[in-house]
SENU-989264 format. One record per residue: x, z, y of N, C-alpha, C in turn. Coordinates in steps of 0.001 Angstrom, whole numbers, padded with zeros to 6 digits, always signed. Layout:
XZYXZYXZY/...
***
This chain:
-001717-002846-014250-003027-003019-013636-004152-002873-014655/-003948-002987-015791-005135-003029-016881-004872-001400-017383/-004342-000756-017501-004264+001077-017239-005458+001505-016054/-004934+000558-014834-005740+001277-013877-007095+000939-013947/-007686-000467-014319-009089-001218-014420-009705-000409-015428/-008491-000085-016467-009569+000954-017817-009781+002259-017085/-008883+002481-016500-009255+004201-016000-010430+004589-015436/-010220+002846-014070-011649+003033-013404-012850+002898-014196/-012758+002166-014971-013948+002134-015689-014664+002967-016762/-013844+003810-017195-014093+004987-017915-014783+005921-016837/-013756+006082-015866-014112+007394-014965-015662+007120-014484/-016013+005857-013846-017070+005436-013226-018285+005586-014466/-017675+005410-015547-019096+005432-017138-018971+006960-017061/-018139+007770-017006-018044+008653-017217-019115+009551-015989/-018748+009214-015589-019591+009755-013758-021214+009632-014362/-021454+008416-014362-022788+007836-014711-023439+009014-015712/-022939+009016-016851-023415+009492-017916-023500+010772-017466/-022882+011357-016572-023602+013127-016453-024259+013161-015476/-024101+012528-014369-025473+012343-013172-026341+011853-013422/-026211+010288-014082-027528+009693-014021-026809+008735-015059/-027704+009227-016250-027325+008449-017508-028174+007233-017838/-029566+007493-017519-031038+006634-017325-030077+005371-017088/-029467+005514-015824-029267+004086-014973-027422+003502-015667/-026819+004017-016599-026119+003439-016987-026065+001770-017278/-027008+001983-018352-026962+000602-019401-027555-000480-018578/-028511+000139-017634-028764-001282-016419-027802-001784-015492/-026898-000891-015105-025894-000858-014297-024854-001805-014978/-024790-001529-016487-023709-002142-017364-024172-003580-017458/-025273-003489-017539-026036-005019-017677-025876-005859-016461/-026229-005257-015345-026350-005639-014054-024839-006955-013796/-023922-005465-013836-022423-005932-013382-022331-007089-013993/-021853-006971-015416-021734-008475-016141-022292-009279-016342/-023828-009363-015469-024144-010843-014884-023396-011387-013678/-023522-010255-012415-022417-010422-011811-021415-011078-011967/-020658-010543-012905-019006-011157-013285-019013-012267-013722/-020082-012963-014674-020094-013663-015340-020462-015197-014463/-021448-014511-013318-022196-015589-012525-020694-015713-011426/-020171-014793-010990-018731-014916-009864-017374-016247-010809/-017620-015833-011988-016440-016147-012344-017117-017835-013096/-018092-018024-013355-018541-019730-012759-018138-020195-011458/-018430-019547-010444-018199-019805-009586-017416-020034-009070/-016376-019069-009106-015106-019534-008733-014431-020341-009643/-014718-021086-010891-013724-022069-011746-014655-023149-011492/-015733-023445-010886-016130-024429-010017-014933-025342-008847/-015303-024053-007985-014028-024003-007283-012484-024233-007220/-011907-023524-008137-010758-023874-008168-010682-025484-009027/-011728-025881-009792-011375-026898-010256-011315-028039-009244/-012428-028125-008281-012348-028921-007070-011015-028854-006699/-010139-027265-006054-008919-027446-005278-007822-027887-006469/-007505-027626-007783-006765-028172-008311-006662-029510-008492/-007798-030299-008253-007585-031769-008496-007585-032295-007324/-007574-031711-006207-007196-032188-004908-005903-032004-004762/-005388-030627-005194-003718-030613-005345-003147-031461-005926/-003861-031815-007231-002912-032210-008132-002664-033700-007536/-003718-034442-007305-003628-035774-006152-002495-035658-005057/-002384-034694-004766-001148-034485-003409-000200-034567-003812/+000176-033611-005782+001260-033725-006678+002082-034737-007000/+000470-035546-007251+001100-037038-008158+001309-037965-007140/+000368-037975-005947+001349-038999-004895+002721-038469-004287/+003077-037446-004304+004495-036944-004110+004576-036500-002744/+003493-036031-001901+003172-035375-000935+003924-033567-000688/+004064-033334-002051+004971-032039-002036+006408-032344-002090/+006801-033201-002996+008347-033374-002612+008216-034425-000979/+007664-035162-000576+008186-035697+001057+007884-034155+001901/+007226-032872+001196+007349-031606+002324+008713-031131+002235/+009324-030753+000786+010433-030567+000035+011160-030957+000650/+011536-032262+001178+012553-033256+001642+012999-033250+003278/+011471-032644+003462+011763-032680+005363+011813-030904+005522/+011796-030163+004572+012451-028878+004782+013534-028502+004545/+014023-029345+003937+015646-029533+003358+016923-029026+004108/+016709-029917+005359+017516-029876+006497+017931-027806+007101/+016469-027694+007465+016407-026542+007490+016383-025469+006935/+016004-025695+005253+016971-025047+003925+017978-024065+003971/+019052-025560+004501+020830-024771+004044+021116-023992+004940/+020369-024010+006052+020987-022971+006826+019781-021658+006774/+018717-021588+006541+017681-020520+006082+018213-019761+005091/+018448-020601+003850+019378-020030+002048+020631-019750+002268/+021506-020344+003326+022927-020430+003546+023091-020600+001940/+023093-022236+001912+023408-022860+000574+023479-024068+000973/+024823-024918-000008+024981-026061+000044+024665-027038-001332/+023896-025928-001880+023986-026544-003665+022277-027176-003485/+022652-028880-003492+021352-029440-003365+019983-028991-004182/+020711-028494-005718+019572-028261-007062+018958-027226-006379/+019736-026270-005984+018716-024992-005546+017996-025226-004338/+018407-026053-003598+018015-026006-002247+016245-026745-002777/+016460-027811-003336+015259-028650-003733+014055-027575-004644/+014808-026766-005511+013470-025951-005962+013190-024894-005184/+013664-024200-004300+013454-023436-003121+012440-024303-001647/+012544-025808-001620+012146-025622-001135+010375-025976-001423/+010558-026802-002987+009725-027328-003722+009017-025887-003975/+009129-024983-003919+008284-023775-004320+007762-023056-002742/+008437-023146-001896+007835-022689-000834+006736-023976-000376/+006926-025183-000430+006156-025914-000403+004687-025941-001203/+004965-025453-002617+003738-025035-003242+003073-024306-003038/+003938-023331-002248+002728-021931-001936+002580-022148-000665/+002948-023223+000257+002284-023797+001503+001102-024522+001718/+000928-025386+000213+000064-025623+000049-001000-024877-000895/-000547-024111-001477-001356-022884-002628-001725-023712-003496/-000369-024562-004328-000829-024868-005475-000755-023642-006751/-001650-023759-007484-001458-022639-008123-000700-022478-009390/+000163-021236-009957+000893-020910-010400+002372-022210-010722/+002563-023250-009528+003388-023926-009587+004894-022942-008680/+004337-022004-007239+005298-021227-006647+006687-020584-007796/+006379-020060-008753+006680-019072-009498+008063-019465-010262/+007219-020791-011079+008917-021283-011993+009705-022214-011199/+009474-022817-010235+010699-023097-008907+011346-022193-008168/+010751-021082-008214+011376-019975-007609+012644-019045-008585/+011573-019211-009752+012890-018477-010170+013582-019725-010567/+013973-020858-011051+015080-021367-011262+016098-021755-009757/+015127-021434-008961+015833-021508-007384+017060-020582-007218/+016263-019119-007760+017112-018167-007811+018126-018010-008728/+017666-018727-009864+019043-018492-010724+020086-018977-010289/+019810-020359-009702+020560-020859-009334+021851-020212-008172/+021034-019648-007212+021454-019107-005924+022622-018044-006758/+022128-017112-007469+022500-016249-007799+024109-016507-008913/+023784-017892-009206+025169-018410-010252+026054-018723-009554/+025673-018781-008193+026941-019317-007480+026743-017830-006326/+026949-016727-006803+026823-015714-005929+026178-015415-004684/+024917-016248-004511+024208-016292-003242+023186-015535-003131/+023694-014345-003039+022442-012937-003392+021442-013608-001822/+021914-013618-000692+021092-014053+000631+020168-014653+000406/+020310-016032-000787+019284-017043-000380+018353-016829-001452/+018576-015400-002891+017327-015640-003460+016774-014387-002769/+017266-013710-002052+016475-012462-001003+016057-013326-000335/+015999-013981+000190+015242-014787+001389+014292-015733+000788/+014402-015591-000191+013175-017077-001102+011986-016249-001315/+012624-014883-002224+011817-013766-002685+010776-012969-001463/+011426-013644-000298+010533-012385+000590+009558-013723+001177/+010290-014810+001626+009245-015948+002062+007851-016533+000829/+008209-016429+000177+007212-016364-000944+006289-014625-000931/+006579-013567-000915+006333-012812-000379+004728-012658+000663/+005670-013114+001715+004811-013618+002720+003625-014385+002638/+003765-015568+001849+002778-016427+001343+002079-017478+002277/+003228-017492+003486+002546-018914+004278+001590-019729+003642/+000482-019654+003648-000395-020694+003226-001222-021834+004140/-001379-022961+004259-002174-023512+005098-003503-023644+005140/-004144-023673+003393-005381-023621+003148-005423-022440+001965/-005826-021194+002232-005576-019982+000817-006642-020252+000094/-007261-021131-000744-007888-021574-002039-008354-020389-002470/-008156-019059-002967-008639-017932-003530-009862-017496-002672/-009293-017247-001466-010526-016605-000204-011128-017545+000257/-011126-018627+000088-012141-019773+000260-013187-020087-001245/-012474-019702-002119-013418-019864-003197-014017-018482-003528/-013611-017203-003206-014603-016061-003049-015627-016677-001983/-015247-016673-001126-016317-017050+000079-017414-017816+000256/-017184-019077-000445-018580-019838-001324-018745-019074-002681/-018343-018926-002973-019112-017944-004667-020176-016608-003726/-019825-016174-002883-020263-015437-002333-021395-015752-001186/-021621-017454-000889-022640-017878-000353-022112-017866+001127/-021364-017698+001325-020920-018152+002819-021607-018721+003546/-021922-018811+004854-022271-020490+005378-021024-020782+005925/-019911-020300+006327-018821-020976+007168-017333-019956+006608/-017030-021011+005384-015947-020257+004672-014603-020354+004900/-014420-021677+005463-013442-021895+006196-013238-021076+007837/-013854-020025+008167-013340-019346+008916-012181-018807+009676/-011686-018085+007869-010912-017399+007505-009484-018034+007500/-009600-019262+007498-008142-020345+007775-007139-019820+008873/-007646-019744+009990-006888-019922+011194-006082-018223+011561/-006568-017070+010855-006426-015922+011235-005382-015906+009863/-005707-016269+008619-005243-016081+007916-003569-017001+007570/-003413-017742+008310-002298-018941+008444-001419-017911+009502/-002312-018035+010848-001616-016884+012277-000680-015981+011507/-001224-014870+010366-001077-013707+010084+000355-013639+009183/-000094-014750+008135+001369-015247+006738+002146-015810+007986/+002041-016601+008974+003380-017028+010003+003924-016013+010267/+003634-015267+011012+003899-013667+011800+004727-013173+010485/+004160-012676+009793+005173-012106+008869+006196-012545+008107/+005838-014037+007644+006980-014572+007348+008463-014615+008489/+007740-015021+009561+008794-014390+010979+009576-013433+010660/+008724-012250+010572+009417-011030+010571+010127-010327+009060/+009633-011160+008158+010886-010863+006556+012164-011470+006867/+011788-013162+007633+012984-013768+007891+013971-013085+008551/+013217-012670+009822+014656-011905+010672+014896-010661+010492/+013956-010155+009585+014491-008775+008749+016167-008956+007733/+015665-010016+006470+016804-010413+005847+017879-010803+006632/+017727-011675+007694+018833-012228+008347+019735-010511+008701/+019140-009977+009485+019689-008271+009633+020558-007582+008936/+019688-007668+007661+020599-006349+007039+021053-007206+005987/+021708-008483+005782+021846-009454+005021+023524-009577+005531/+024604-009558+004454+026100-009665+004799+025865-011463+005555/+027295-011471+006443+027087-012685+007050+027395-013571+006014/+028182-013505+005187+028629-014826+004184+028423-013869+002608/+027442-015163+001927+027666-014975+000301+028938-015119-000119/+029422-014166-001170+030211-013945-001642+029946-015190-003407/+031509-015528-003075+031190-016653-003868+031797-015800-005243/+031197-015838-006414+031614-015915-007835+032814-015956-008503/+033659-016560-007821+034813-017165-008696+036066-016056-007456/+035293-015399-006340+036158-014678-005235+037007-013358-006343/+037967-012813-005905+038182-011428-006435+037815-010367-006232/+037403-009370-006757+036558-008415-006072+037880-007256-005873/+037719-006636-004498+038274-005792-004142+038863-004909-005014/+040399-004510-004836+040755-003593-006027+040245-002081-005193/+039804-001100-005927+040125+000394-005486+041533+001221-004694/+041531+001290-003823+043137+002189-003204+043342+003203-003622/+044240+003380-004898+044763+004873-004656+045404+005392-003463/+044954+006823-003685+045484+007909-002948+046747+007946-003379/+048026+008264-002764+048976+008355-002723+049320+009849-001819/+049905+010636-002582+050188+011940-001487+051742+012040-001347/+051597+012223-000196+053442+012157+000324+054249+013756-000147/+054943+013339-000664+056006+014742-000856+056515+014826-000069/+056489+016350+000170+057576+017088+001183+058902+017740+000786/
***
């Protein structure tokens, strides 16, 4: 992504400077007040939603979500291994609530996990529900949206929740599809090859 941000930004200076070179250096000036005034803004913001998360953290409001998704877990992961089940569901829980960059390292130790005990299903199914990004409150587009002066930023909640359901729906019963019915456990033998055998006459 930083290939493509330099490209654009060359190409776009580049543009400038043979059409209209006059208006470069104001343009250059312009933007990075812009950026500079957006990106107050939004660490305004996120600092508000992180310490509201983090309050939800420390009273343990994400593991009692963790705990009552549990149930419905082992048969979602088709897994019986509690460790994975708990950071699978401790990470979908984070990105239910959009805590930020907490989704990521529960996920992957979710998956390692899944994956040590041969459960390719349940880190395909973690990987795509995360994916999806069920969120209940998306913190990013709510904090563009006041940086941006909104009057009614919370709008965007109810279309945007509708939309991550719907698709999370449809990764789920995608994987379920083209997903073998049983993980193949680790310690199984793997199929030998059949020789051909040709019959003499």
């Amino acid at each position: 992504m930083n290939g493509v941000f330099a490209a654009m930004f060359l190409l776009s200076a580049l543009l400038f400077l043979i059409f209209e070179p006059e208006a470069f250096l104001p343009a250059l000036a312009a933007g990075g007040e812009k950026a500079v005034s957006l990106g107050l803004s939004l660490a305004a913001a996120y600092c508000v939603w992180l310490g509201f998360f983090g309050v939800m953290e420390q009273s343990g409001l994400t593991s009692l979500l963790a705990r009552a998704l549990r149930p419905a877990a082992r048969r979602l992961f088709r897994s019986e291994d509690d460790k994975a089940l708990s950071a699978a569901c401790c990470s979908v829980s984070a990105n239910l609530l959009s805590l930020p960059g907490a989704p990521t390292p529960l996920g992957i130790e979710a998956c390692r996990r899944f994956l040590a005990r041969g459960n390719e299903f349940g880190a395909h199914m973690l990987f795509a529900l995360n994916a999806a990004g069920v969120q209940l409150i998306s913190t990013t587009a709510l904090s563009f949206r006041l940086a941006a002066g909104s009057a009614s930023p919370a709008d965007i909640v109810p279309p945007i929740l509708l939309s991550t359901l719907l698709s999370a729906a449809l990764v789920v019963l995608l994987t379920f599809l083209t997903s073998p019915k049983r993980p193949r456990s680790p310690l199984a033998p793997r199929p030998r090859p059949r020789l051909r055998t040709h019959s003499r006459r």
